[in-house]
N, C-alpha and C positions, 0 to 999 in steps of 0.2 A: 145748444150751439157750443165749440169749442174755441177755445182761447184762440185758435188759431180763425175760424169763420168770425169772430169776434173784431180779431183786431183788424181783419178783410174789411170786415163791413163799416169797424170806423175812418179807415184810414186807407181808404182803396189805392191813393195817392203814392203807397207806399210799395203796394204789390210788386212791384218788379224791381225794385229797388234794395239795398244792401240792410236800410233801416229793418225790414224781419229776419235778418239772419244777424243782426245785432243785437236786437228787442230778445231773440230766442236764448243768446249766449250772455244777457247779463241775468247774473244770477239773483234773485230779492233780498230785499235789506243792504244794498251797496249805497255807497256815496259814489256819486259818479259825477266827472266834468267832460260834457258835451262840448267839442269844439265843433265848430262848423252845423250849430244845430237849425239853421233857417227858422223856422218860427217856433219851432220848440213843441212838435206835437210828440215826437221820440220820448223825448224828456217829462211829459203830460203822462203820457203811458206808462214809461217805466215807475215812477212815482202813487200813480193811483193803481196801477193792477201788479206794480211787485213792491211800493213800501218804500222802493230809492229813494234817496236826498241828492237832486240833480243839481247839478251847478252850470249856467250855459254861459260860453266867453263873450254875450254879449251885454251882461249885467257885471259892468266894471263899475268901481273897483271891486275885486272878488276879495273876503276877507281869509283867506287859506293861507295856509305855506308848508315848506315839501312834505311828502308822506301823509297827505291827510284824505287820499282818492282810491278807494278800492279799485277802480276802471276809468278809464280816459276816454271818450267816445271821439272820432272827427270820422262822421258821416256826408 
């Protein structure tokens, strides 16, 4: 099975939506802050199948400051 029937079949929820053609364009090994992530399954993913250290804007206080985000997600 490929990463792509992979992440179909965990996240069927996702299929027609912008979250795979996001999941696709971030690259592994990023720190990334998800804005607008709903419950955080995007963020779930990118972490265990590409290595990211995700940050979601619903875990405040965030303890960041500028320049410390290789990608900014709002899906």
């Amino acid at each position: 099975m490929d990463n792509k029937q992979q992440y179909d079949e965990k996240y069927k929820v996702y299929e027609s939506s912008i979250n795979r053609h996001v999941y696709d364009n971030v690259p592994g090994k990023k720190t990334v802050f998800d804005v607008g992530c709903n419950a955080g399954s995007l963020g779930e993913l990118l972490k265990r199948e590409k290595g990211c250290v995700v940050w979601d804007i619903n875990k405040l206080p965030l303890p960041f400051g500028k320049g410390e985000f290789d990608e900014i997600l709002c899906n």
